[in-house]
N, C-alpha and C positions, 0 to 999 in steps of 0.2 A: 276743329283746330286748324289755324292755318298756317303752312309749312313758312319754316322760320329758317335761315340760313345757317351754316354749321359753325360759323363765328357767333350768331346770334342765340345759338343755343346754352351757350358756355353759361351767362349769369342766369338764366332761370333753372337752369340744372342746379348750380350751388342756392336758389333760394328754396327747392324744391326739396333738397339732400338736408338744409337746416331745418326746416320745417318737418319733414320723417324723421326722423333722428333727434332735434331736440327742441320738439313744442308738440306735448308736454314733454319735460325729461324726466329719465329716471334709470337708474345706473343699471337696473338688470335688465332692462328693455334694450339700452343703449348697447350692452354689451352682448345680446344676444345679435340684436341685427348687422352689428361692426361682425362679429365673426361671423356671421353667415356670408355677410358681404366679403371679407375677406377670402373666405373658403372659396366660393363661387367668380370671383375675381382674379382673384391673388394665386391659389392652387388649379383653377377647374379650365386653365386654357386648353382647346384644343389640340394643339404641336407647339409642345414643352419637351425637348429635347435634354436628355441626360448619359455623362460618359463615366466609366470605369476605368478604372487603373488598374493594372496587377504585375507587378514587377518578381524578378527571380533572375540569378545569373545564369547564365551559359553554361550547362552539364555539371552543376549542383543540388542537392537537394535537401529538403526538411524533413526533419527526423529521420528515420529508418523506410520511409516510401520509397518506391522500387522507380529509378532512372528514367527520365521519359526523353528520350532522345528523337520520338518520331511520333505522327499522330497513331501509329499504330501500338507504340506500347503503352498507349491509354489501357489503363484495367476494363475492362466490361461495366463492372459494379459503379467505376467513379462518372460513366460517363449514362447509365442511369439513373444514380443520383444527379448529375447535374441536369439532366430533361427533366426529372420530375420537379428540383428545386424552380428551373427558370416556367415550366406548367403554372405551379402554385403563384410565383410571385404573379405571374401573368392573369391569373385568376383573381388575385388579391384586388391587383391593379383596377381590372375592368367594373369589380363591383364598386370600390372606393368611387370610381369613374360616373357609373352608375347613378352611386348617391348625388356625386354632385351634378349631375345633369339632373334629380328629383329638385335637388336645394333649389337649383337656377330657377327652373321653373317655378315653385313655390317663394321665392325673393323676387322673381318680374309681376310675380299677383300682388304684393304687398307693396311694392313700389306704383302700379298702374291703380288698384283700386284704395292707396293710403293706409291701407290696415297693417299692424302690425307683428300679427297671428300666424306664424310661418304655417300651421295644419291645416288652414283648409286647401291652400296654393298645395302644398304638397296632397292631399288626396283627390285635388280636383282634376289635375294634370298628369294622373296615374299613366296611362296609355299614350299621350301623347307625348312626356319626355321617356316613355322605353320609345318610341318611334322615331324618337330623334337622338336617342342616344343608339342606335343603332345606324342611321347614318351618321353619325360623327366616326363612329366605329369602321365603317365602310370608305371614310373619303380618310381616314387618317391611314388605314391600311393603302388605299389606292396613294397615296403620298408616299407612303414610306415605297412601296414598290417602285414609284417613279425617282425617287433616290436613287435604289439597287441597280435601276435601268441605265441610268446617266453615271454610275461609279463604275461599274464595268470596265469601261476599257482604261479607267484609270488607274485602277488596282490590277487591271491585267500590267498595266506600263511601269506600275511598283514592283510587283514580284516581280517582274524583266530584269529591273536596273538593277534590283539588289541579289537578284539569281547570281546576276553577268559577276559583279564584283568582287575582285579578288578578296582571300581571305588575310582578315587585318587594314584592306584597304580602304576607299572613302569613295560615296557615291561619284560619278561624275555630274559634277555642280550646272553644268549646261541641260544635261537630258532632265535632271533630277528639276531645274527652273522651269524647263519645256512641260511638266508634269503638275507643276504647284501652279502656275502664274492660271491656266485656261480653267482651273478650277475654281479661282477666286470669282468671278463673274456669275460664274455656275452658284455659286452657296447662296450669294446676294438674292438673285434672282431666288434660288428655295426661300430663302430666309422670306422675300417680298410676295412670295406665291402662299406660304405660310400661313404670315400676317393676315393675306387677304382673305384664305379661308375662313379663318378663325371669326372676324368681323362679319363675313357676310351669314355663317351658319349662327352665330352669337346674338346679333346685332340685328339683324334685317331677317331671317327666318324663323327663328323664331317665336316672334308674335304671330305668325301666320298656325306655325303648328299651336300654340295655346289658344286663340280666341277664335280661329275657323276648323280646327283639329285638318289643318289643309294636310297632304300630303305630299313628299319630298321634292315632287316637281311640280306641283301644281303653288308652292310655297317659291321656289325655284323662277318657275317663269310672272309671279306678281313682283316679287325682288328684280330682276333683270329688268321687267319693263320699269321700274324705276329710275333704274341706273342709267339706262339707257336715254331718258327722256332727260336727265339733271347730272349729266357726267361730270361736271365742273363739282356741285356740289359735294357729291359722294365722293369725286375723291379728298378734297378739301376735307370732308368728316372723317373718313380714314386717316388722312395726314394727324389731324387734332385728337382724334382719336388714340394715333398712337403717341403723340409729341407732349400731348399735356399730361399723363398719368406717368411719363419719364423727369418732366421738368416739376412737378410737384415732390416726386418722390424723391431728386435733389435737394430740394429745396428743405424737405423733412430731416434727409442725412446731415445736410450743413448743421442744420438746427439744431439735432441733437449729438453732433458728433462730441462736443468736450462732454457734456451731459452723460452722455453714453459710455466715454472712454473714463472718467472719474467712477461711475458706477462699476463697471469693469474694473478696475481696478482697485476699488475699495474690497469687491465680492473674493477676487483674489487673491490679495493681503490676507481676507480674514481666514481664506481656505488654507494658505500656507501658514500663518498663523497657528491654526486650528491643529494643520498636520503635523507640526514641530514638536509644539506640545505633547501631542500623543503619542510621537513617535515611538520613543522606548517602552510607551505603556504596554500591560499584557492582560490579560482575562478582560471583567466589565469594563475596566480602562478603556481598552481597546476599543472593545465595541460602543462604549458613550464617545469616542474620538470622529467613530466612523459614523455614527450617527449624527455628530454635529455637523462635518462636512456634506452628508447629504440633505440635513434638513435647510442649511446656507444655501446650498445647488438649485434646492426647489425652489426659494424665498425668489434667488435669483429670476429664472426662469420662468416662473407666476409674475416677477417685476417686466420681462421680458416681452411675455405673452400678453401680459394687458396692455404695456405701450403699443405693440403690434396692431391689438385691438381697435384701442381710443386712435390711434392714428390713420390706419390704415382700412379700417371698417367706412369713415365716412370719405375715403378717397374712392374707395372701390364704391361705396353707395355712390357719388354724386358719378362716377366714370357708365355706371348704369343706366342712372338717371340721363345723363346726356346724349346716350344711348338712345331710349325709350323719345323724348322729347324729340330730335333731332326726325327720327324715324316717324312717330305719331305726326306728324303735319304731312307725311305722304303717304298715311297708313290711315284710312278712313278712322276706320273698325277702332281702331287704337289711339289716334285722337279725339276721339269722342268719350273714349276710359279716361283719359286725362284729365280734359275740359268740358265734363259736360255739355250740351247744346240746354238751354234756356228752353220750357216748355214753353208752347203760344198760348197766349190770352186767349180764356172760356167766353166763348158769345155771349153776347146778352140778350137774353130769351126777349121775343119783340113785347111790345107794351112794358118793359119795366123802364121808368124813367134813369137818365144817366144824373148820375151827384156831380 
């Protein structure tokens, strides 16, 4: 296969994502591979970043629990329950993690060798995606660390400002700008160091770990010397990479936005609707009221989850695909899964005459 520019990869990706996806079609085929693609797209990025909220006023408390005015008169018990609870979710997390580092692997075999069949991709890549889900595990911690490293004197410069601060009074707006402004430059840059992870572990590594079982630098230094030899290009596929699966998925919001808000709002009517009716009802009443509103919720939510599907399944296929394609023209091993190479012509044994 011969390397193709990263502007030029864009229409054979989408003839390549029609073609997988709908020749032949068929609605439970379709809809398995849009969710896998999805899952492994949509959910399975490497640094997906998520916050918390928890509000409470100032020396009040809920229900009858005992005052916490300092981190010391934390109870004992609440503060092993909260290690165990943040353990499990962390636990939860990693295996969820887990599968879909199995999925990826098992959706890049179905995508490179055209099969539809998510189980052989999944038991053939048994060992090599735990080996790469293990470094994904290792560079996302070494990230998050490099965070911690760089907040440091910033959060030291917080508690300062709001230590110093009178009580009832209001930051000083000069120290508190001194503090916010040298950090915006800072996130960009995570945010752009992020990115670049995610694509090169995703994207360019590994094919190396599924079809040579390479190892994390031996995977490492074939990628670099690619980079290195086609800098314009690679970053050009980065840029596309991340620009077109943003401008598509405008383009889907626009599209379905009255669609979506009519729907919404139909499902709503018929919830309040539904609750009004039953409101003063008591015994089976009751519970046929309560049952009508959740079986509406599900109706909803199945209508939900399959648009997410049909839409967003062959976004995330063809964003793979341009992936694979893009990469396969500098990636021997991996253009040749694509495009087969043409076997040569059998000799013709001497004395047999030619037609």
């Amino acid at each position: 296969m011969r390397a193709i520019s990263a502007a030029d990869a864009i229409t054979p990706a989408v003839e390549r994502t029609k073609a997988f996806l709908f020749r032949p079609f068929s609605w439970g085929t379709f809809l398995k591979l849009g969710l896998v693609a999805l899952v492994t797209e949509g959910l399975g990025s490497n640094f997906r970043g998520s916050s918390s909220r928890s509000g409470g006023g100032g020396g009040s408390s809920l229900g009858r629990g005992p005052m916490i005015h300092s981190l010391r008169d934390i109870p004992p018990q609440w503060i092993a329950a909260g290690v165990a609870a943040f353990l499990l979710v962390l636990l939860i997390a990693a295996v969820v993690f887990y599968l879909i580092t199995r999925l990826r692997f098992a959706f890049f075999h179905c995508l490179v060798h055209n099969t539809k069949m998510i189980r052989p991709g999944w038991d053939l890549y048994k060992e090599q995606a735990s080996r790469f889900f293990w470094l994904n595990i290792g560079v996302g911690v070494g990230f998050l660390l490099l965070m911690g490293l760089i907040s440091i004197p910033f959060v030291a410069g917080f508690l300062r400002l709001f230590r110093d601060m009178q009580p009832g009074g209001h930051p000083n707006i000069g120290m508190l700008l001194g503090l916010i402004l040298p950090l915006v430059p800072i996130i960009l840059l995570l945010v752009v160091l992020g990115i670049a992870l995610d694509i090169i572990l995703r994207d360019w590594m590994l094919p190396h770990f599924a079809l040579e079982d390479a190892s994390a630098s031996d995977a490492w230094s074939s990628v670099w010397a690619r980079i290195t030899a086609e800098k314009g290009q690679f970053f050009a596929y980065a840029l596309l990479r991340l620009i077109l699966p943003m401008v598509a998925g405008i383009a889907i919001f626009l599209i379905l936005l009255i669609p979506g808000l009519v729907l919404a709002g139909a499902v709503a009517g018929m919830e309040l609707g539904i609750h009004s009716a039953f409101a003063d009802s008591t015994g089976s009443a009751s519970v046929a009221g309560i049952m009508l509103q959740v079986f509406f919720g599900l109706v909803a939510f199945g209508f939900f989850l399959l648009a997410s599907i049909c839409l967003g399944g062959p976004l995330s296929t063809g964003t793979r695909e341009y992936a694979i394609l893009f990469y396969g023209g500098r990636y021997q091993v991996l253009g040749d899964l694509l495009y087969p190479q043409p076997l040569p012509p059998s000799p013709i044994p001497a004395g047999v005459p030619v037609v």
